[in-house]
Backbone as CSV, one residue per row, in Angstrom:
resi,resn,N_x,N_y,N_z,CA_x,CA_y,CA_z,C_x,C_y,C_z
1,UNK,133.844,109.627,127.115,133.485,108.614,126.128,134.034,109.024,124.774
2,UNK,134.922,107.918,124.106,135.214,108.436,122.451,134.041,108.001,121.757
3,UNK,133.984,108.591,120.594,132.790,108.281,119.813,134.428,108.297,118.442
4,UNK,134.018,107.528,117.658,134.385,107.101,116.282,133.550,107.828,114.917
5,UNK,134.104,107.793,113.858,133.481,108.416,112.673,132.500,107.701,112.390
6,UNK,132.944,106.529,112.318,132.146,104.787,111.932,130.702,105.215,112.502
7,UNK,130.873,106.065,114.094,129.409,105.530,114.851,128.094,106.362,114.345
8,UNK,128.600,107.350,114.358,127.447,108.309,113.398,127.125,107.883,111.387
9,UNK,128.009,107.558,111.216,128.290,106.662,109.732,127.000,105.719,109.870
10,UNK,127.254,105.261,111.053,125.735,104.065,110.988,124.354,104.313,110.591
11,UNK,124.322,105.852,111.157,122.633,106.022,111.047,122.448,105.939,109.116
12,UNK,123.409,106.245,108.849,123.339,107.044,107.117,122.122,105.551,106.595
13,UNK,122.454,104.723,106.396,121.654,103.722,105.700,119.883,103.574,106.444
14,UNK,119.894,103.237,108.073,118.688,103.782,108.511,117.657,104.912,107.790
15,UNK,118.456,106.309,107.808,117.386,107.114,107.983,117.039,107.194,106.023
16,UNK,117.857,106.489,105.371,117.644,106.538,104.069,116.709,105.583,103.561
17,UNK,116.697,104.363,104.418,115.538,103.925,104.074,114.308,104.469,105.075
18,UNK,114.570,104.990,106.456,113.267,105.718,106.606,112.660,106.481,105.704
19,UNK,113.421,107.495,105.029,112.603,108.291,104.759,112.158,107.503,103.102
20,UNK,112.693,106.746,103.039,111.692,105.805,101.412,110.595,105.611,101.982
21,UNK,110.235,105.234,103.554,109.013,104.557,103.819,107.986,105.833,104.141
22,UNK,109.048,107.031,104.695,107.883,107.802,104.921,107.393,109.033,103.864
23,UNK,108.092,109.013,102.507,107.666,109.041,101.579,106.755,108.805,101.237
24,UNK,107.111,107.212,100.905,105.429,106.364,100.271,104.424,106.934,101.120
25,UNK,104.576,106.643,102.204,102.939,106.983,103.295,102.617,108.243,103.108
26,UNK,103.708,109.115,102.581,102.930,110.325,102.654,102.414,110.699,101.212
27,UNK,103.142,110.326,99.687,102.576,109.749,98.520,100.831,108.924,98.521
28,UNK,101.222,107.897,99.368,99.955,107.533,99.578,98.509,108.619,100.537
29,UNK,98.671,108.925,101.097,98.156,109.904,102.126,97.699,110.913,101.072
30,UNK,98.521,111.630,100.459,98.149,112.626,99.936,97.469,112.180,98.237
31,UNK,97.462,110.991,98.281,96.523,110.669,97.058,95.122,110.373,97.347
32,UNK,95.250,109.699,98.664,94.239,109.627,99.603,92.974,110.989,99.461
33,UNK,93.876,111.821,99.826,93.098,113.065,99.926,92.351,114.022,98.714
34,UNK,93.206,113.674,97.547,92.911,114.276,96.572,91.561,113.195,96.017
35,UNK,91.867,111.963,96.114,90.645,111.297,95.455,89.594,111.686,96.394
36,UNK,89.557,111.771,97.678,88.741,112.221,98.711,87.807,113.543,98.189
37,UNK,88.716,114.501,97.988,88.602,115.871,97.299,87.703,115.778,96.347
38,UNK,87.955,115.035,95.456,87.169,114.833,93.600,85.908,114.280,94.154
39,UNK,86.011,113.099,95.191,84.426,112.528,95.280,83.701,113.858,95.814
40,UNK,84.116,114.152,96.583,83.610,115.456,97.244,83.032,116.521,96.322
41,UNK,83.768,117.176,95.815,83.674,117.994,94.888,82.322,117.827,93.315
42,UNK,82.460,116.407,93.149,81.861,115.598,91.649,80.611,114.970,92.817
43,UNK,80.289,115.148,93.879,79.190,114.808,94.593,79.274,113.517,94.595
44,UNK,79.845,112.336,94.621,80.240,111.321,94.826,80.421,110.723,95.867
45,UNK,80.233,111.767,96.787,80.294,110.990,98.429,78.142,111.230,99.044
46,UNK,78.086,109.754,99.343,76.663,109.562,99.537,76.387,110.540,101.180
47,UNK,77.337,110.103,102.142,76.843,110.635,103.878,77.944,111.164,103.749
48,UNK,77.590,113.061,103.267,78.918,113.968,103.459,79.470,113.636,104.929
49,UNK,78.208,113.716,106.124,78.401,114.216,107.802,79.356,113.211,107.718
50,UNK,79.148,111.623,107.220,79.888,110.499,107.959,81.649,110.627,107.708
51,UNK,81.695,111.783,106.622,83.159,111.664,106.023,83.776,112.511,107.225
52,UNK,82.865,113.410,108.038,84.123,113.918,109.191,85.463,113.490,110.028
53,UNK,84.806,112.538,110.334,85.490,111.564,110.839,86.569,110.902,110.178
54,UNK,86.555,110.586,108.773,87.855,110.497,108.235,88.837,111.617,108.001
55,UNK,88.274,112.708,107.570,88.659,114.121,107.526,89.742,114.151,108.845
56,UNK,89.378,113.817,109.890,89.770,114.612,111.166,91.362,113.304,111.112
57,UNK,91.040,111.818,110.567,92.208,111.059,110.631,93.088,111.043,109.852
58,UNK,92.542,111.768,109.040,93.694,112.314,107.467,94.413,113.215,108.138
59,UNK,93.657,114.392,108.663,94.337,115.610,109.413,95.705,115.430,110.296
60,UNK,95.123,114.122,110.918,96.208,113.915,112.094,97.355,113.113,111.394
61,UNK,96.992,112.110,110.581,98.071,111.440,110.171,98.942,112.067,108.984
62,UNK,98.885,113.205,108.597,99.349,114.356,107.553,100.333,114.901,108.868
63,UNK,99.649,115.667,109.618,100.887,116.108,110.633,101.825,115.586,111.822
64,UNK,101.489,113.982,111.737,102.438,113.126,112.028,103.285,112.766,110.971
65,UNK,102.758,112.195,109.244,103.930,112.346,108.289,104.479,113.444,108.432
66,UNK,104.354,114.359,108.652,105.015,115.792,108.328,106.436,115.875,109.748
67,UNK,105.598,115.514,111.103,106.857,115.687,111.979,107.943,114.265,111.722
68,UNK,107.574,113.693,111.160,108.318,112.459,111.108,109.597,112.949,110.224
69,UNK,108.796,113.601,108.918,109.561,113.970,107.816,110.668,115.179,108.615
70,UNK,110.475,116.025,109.310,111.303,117.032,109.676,112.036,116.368,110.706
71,UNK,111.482,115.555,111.851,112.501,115.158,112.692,113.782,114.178,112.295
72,UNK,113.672,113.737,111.234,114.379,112.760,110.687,115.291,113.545,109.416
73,UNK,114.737,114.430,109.015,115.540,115.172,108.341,116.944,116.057,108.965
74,UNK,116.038,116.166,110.349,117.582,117.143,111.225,118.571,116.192,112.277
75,UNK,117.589,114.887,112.042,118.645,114.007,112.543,119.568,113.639,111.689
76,UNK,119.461,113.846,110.626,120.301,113.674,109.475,121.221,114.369,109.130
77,UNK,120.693,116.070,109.313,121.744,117.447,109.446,122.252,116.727,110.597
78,UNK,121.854,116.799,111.887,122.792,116.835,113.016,123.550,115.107,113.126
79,UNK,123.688,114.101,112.086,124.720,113.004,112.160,125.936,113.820,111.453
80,UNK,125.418,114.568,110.094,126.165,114.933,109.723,127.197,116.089,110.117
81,UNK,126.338,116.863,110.927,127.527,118.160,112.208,128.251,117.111,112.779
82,UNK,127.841,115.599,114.041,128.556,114.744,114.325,129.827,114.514,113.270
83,UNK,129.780,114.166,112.403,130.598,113.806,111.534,131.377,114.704,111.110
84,UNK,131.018,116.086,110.809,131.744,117.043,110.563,132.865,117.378,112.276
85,UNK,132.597,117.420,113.167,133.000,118.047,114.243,133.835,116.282,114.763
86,UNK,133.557,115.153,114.459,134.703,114.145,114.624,135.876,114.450,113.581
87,UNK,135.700,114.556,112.734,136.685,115.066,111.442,137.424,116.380,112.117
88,UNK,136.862,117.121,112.565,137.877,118.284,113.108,138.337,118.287,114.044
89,UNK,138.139,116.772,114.840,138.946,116.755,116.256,138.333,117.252,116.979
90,UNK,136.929,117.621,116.908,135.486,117.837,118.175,135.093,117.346,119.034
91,UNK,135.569,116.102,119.217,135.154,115.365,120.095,133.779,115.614,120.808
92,UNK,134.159,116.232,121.739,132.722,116.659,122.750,131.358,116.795,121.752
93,UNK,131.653,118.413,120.965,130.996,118.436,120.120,130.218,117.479,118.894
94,UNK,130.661,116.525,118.593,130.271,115.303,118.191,129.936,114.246,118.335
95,UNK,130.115,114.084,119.560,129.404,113.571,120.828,128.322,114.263,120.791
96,UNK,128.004,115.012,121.565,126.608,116.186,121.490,125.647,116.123,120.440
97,UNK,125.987,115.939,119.122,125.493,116.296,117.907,124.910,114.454,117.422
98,UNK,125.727,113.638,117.566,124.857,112.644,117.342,124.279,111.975,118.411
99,UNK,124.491,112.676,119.467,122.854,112.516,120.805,122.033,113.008,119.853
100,UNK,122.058,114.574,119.847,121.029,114.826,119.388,119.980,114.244,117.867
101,UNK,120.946,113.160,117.466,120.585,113.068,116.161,120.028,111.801,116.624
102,UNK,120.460,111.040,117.442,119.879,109.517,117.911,118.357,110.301,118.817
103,UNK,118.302,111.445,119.198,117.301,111.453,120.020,115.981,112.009,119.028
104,UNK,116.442,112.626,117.846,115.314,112.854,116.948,114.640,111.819,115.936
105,UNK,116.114,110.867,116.027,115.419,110.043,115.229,114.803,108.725,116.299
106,UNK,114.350,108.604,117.563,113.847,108.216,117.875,112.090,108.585,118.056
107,UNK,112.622,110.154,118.440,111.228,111.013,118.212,110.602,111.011,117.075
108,UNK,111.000,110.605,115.810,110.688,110.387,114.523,109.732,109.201,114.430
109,UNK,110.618,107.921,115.012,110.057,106.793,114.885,108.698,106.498,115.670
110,UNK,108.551,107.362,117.283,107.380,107.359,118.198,106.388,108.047,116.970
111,UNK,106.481,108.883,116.159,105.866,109.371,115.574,105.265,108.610,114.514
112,UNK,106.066,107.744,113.702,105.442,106.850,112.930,104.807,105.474,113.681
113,UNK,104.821,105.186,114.923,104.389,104.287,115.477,102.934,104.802,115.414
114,UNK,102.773,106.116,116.061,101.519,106.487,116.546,100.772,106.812,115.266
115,UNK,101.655,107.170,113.923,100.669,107.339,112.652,100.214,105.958,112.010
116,UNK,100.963,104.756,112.654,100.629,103.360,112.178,99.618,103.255,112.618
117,UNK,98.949,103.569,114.466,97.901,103.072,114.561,97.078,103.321,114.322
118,UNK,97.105,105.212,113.555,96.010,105.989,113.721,95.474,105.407,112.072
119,UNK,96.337,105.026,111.195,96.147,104.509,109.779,95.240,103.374,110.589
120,UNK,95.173,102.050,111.206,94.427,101.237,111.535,93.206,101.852,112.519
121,UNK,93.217,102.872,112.539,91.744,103.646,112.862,90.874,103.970,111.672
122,UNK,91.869,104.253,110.755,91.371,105.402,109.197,90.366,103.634,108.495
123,UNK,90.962,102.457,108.918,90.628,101.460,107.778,89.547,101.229,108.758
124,UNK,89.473,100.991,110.193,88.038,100.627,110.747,86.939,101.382,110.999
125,UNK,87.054,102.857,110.399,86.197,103.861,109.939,85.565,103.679,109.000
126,UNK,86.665,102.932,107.927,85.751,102.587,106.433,84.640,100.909,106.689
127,UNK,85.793,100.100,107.798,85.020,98.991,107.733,83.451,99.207,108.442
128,UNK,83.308,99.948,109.444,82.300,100.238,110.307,81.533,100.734,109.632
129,UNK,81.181,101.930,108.901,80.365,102.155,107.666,80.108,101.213,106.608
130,UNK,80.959,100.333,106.484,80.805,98.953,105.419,79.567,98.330,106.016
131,UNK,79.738,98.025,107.372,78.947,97.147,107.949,77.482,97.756,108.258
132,UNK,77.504,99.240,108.754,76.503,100.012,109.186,75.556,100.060,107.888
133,UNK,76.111,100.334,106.436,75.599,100.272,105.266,75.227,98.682,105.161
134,UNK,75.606,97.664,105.423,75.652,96.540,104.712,74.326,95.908,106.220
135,UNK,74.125,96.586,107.173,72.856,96.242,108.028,71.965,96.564,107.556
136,UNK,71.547,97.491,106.662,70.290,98.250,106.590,69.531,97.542,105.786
């Protein structure tokens, strides 16, 4: 199979706006936590026990931003080895290198799928306490 310069060239605009998006989420996330922190801290949180449970979905969705952020970062090194090793007449080797770069940045994306849903866990944690408070 030939592979072209063009074909690894493609991901460049993708993973540049991935990582704008997984930025923000993790900007957001980690502001998340710090206001979390201050209520905590300034005694501002009424049912410490009930905050576990968000605790534990912050946890997880921090080290899903985080693999997202690294797998997508070395899919990025490895378009660019692709690209380097088509330029030197690598063929094979560049071949090889943007597999590997199409296969991380797919592993990237399973990763932000599964931090999308776990974020729509984090909001029906808050709504369920809305309601549990708003029965009494």
């Amino acid at each position: 199979m030939n592979i072209q310069l063009s074909t690894p060239a493609l991901l460049f605009p993708a993973v540049s706006l991935l990582f704008l998006s997984y930025t923000n989420r993790f900007l957001a996330l980690s502001s998340l936590i710090r206001s979390l922190h201050d209520q905590w801290t300034d005694g501002g949180i009424k049912h410490k026990n009930k905050i576990s449970a968000q605790i534990n979905n912050l946890r997880k969705r921090l080290k899903l931003i985080k693999t997202m952020q690294i797998a997508g970062a070395i899919s990025l090194l490895a378009c660019v080895c692709s690209m380097g090793a088509l330029i030197a007449s690598l063929e094979k080797l560049g071949l090889v290198c943007f597999v590997i770069a199409l296969v991380l940045m797919a592993y990237s994306l399973c990763a932000l799928t599964l931090e999308s849903f776990i974020s729509g866990g984090a909001l029906k944690i808050l709504l369920d306490e809305a309601e549990a408070e708003g029965c009494q």
